[in-house]
N, C-alpha and C positions, 0 to 999 in steps of 0.2 A: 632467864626463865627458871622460875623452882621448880620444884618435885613434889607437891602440896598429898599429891596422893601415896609419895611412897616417904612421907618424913619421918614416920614410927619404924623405917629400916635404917635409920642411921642411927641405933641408939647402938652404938661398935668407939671403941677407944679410938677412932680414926673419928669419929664426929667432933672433939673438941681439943683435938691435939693442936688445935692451930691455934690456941690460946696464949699454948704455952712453948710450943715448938721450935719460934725463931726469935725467943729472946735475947739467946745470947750471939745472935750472927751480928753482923753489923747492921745500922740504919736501913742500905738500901734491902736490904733483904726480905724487911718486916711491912713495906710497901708490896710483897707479893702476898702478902693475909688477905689484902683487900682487889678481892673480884671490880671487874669496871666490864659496860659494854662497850665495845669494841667493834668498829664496822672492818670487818678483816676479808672484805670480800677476793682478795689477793692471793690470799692461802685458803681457800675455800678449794677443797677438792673436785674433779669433773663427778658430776653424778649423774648416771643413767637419768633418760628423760622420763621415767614411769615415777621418778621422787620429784613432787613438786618444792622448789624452794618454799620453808614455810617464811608465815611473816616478819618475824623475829629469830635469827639465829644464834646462839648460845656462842659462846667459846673456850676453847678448852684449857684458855689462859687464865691465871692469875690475874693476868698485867702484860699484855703483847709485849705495848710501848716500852716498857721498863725494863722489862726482860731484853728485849733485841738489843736497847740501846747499849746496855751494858754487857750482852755477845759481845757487838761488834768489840767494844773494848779490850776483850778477852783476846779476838784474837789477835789484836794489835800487840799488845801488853804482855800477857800469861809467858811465862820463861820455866820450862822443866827440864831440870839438867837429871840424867841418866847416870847410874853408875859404870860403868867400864865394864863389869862382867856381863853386861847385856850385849855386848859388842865383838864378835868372831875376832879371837886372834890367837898365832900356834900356842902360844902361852893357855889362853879358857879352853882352845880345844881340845890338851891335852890333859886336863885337868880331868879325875874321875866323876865332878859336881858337874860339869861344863852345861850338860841339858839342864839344870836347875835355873839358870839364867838365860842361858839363849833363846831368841825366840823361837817356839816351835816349828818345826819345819814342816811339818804337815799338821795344821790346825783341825782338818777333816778330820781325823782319825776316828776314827766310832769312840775311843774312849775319850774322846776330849768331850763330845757330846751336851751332855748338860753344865760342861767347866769351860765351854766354847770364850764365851765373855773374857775368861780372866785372859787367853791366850788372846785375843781379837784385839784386847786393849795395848797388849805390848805390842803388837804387831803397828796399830796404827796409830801410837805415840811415836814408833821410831819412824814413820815414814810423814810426821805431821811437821810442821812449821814451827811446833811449840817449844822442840827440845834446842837446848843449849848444849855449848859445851864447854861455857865460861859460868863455873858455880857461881861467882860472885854477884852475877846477875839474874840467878834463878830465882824464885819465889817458892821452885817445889821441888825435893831431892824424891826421885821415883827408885826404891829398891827394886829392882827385877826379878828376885827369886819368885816360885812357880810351886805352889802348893799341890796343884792337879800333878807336876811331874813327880814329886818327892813323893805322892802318894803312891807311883806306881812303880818309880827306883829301887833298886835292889838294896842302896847303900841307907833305904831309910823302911826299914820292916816296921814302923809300928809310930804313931800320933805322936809318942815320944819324944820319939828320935828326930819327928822334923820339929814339933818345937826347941831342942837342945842344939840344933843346925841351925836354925833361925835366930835364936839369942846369941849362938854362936857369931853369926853372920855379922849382928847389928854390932855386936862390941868389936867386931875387927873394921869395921868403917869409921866407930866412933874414936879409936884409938888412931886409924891409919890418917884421919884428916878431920878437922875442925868443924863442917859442916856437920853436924850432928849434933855436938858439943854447943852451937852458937845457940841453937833452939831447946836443945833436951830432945831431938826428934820431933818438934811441933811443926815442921816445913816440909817432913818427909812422911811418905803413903809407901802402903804396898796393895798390892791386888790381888785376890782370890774369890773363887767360886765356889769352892769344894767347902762345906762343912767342918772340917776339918782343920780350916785356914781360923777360925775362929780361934782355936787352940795353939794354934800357933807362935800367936803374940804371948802366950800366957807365962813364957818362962825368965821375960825380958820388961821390968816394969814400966820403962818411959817408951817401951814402943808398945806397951798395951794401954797405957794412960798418955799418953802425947802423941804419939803417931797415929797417921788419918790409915783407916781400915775401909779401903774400896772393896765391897762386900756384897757378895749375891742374897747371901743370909742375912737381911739385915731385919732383924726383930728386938726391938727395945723392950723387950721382956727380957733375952739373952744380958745375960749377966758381959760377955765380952764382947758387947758393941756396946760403943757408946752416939747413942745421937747426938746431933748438932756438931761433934768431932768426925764422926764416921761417915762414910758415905755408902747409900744404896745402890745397885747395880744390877741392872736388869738382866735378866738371864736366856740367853737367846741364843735361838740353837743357828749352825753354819744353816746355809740355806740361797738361794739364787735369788740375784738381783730383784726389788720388790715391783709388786703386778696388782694391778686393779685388783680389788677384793669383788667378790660376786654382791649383787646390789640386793637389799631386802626381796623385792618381789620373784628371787632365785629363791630363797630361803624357807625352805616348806617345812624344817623343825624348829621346837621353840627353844628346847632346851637339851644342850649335847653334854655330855664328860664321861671322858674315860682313864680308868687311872686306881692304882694297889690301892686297896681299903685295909693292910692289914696294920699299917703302923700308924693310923690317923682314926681318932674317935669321931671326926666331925666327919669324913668319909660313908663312914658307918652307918652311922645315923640319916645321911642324905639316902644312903642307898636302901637302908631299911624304912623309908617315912616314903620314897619318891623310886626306889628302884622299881617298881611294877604300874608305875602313872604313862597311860597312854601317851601324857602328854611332853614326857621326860625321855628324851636317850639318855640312860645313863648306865654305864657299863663297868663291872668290877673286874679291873684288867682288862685285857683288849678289845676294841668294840667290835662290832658284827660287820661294819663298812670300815675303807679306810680309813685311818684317823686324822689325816688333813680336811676329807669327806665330810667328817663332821663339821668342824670347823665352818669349813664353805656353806653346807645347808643350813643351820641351825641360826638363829639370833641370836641367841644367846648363850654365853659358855662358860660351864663354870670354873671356877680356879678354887679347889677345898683344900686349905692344909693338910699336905702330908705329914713326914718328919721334919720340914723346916717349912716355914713361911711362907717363902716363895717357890714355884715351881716353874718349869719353861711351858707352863700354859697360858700363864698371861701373858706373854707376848706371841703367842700361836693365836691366840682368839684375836690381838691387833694385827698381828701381820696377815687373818684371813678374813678381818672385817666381821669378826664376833663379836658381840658387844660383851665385855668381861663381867663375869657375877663373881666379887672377891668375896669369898667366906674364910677370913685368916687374921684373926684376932691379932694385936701387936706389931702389924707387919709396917713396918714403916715403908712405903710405896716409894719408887725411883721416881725421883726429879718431883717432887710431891709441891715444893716451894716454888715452881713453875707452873707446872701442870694441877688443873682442877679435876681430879680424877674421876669426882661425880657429875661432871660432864660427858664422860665419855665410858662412865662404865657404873655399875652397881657397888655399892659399898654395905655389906653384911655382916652384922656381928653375928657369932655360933649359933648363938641364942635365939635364932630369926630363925633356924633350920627347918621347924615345924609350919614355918610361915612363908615357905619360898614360894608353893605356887601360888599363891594369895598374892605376894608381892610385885612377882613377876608379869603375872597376865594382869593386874590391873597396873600395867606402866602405859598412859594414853599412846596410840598411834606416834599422836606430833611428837610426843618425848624420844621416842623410841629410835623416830627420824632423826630429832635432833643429836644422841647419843653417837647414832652412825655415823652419821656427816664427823662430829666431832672426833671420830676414834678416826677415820680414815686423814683428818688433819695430822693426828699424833704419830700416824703409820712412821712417819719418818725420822722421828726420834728415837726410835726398838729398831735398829738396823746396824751391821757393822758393816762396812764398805772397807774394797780389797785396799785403796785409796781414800782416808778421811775423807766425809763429805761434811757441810757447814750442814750445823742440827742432827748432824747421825747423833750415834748414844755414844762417840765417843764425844766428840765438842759438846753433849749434855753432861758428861760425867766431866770434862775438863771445866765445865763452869762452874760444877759443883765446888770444884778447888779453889777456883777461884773467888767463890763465896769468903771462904776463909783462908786467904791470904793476908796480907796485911802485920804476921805474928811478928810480935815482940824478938827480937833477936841479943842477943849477948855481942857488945864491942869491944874487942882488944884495946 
C-alpha cells in the first residue's frame, strides 16, 4: 500500500538512499531494495477487536522470505570469537583497565541509561550460541573494550585519553596475534553508544577505516562513520519484559514529544511553529504527564534531532506502540536493509517542519492502522533479552555482520 497523500514528505536524504546504499554489500543484500507483498499472517500481531483487519496489509519487510531464510543461516553459520579481556580472570581482575572490558555488572545503573545497548550487546553476545573460541573459525573478532565505562573511569579524564587507550589497545592485539594482521581489522567490530565512541577510532587508522563501528550514532554526514562498513544500533533504554502496547481507540492525543530544545535547531523550530497547537503535546524538557503517559496516549511521537541523530525516543515510541515521526536529516536508520521504515513510521526531512501538522492529520485512518499493526510487528526487533531471543536487536545487529562477512583474508 503507498502513501499517495503524504509523498511530498519524503523529499529527506532517506527517500533515495536506497539507490545507492547496498551497492557495495554483497548480491543477496540488494534483493532487500525491492519491497514484495507478503501474506505474513503468522507474525501479524493480536489486535484489540475495535481495529478491524483492513483488506490489504502492508509489511514492514523488504523481503520476509529472504531475510528469514538467510537468519536461519546465520544462526547456523555466524562464528564470533571474543577477545580474552571480556572474560573474568585473577589476572583482568586485577588489572587497573579490568572494568574497561568486562561486562558490566550492573547494566541498570542510571548512568548506563542511554549507553544501555552498547552494555546489552556484550552481555548477550557472551551468553549467545554465536561466540567461538577457536579464532580460526571465526568470521568476526569482537574487541570488548566499553566507551560508556572509559567515559566515566578515573584513569581516562578527557576524549583523548580514551582514544590513545584504544589505539593503544588495537596495536597490542595486532602485535600479540595474527588475527588482525590477516584482515587489517576488516573481520573485527567494536561497540559503543556514547558520542564519544565516534572519536575513539580516530587515533588508530585501519580501525577507523577497516574495522566495523557498531554504533548508536550512526549519521553518514559524521565524517567517522562510515556506511555500508559500519553498523547502526538502536538505542534502547533497560526496561521490563515487552507488553501489549495500548491499541488506537486508547489514544486520545495526536501528537506527543518531549525533550531539551537547547542544542537542536530543528527542536526549536518544532516548538516555536507547533509549541502552542492544541493539537500537539509538545514539551521543552519535561512534559506535564508522565513521559511513558505520553507515549501510551498519543499516535504519534516525535523523534527531533538533538546533538546526534538518534535518540532513545524512537524506540520508546515502538516499544509503546507510537507510530515514530523521524525529523533527523542523515540518520542512517537500524536494520534499514531489512526493515521498511515507512511502513511503520513517518519519514521527515527538516525542511517539512512548517508542514507537520498538514502532513500528519492528513495520514487516512486505514494508513494509520496499517502503520500500527506494522510497528507492533517490529516491536520485537528493539528489545534486549536478559537471554538472546531469535529477532531481538541483538540476532538483528548479529546479521548485520553477517551482511559482511565473507572478507578477503591474508594466507600465510
Amino acid at each position: 500500500m503507498t502513501l499517495p497523500s503524504l509523498r511530498y514528505m519524503l523529499r529527506s536524504p532517506h527517500r533515495k538512499w536506497w539507490n545507492t546504499y547496498f551497492l557495495i554489500l554483497s548480491p543477496l543484500t540488494l534483493l532487500f531494495i525491492t519491497s514484495s507483498t507478503i501474506t505474513f499472517s503468522s507474525l501479524r500481531p493480536q489486535i484489540p477487536p475495535p481495529i478491524p483487519p483492513p483488506p490489504t496489509l502492508t509489511t514492514p519487510y523488504h523481503n520476509w522470505e529472504i531475510f528469514n531464510a538467510d537468519y536461519q543461516q546465520m544462526l547456523n553459520k555466524l562464528k564470533i570469537y571474543v577477545y580474552p579481556h571480556a572474560f573474568p580472570s585473577n589476572k583482568s581482575k586485577s588489572s587497573p583497565t579490568a572494568a574497561v572490558f568486562l561486562p558490566n555488572p550492573d547494566p541498570f545503573n542510571p548512568k548506563t541509561g542511554n549507553y544501555y545497548s552498547e552494555h546489552a550487546f556484550k552481555l548477550a553476545l557472551l551468553r549467545s550460541s554465536l561466540v567461538t573460541d577457536r579464532p580460526d573459525e571465526a568470521d568476526f573478532f569482537f574487541m570488548p573494550f566499553s566507551v560508556n565505562v572509559m567515559r566515566y573511569h578515573p584513569l581516562f579524564r578527557s576524549e583523548s585519553a580514551i582514544s590513545d587507550f584504544v589505539a593503544g589497545y588495537v596495536s597490542r592485539i595486532s602485535s600479540d596475534s595474527g588475527h588482525w594482521n590477516a584482515s587489517g581489522g576488516a573481520d573485527h567490530f567494536f561497540v559503543c553508544c556514547h558520542s564519544v565512541g565516534r572519536d575513539a577510532a580516530s587515533r588508530h587508522r585501519e580501525l577507523h577505516n577497516n574495522a566495523i563501528q557498531i554504533t548508536c550514532s550512526s549519521s553518514y554526514f559524521q565524517r567517522l562513520y562510515t556506511p555500508h562498513k559500519d553498523v547502526a544500533l538502536p538505542q534502547v533504554w533497560p526496561r521490563p519484559d515487552i507488553e501489549a502496547p495500548d491499541p488506537p481507540h486508547r489514544r486520545t492525543e495526536l501528537v506527543f514529544f518531549a525533550g531539551r530544545a537547547q542544542n537542536s535547531a530543528a527542536r526549536q523550530e518544532v516548538l516555536r511553529l507547533w509549541g502552542n497547537d492544541s493539537a500537539f503535546r509538545i514539551f521543552a524538557g519535561h512534559a506535564s504527564m508522565p513521559y511513558e503517559e505520553g507515549f501510551r496516549r498519543s499516535r504519534y511521537c516525535l523523534h527531533i534531532k538533538g546533538y546526534e541523530v538518534n535518540t532513545a525516543r524512537v524506540v520508546d515510541a515502538i516499544h509503546y506502540g507510537c507510530v515514530p515521526v523521524l525529523i533527523s536529516n542523515y540518520y542512517d536508520l537500524p536494520f534499514a536493509n531489512i526493515l521498511d521504515w515507512t511502513k511503520f513510521s513517518i519519514v521527515l526531512n527538516q525542511h517539512d517542519i512548517p508542514q507537520l501538522k498538514n502532513i500528519i492529520t492528513s495520514v487516512p485512518e486505514e494508513t494509520y492502522l496499517d502503520l500500527y499493526r506494522n510497528l507492533c510487528v517490529v516491536r520485537k526487533h528493539f528489545r534486549w533479552s536478559p537471554v538472546p531471543r531469535s529477532y531481538d536487536t541483538f540476532h538483528m545487529t548479529a546479521y548485520q555482520l553477517w551482511l559482511r562477512r565473507g572478507l578477503h583474508r591474508v594466507t600465510s
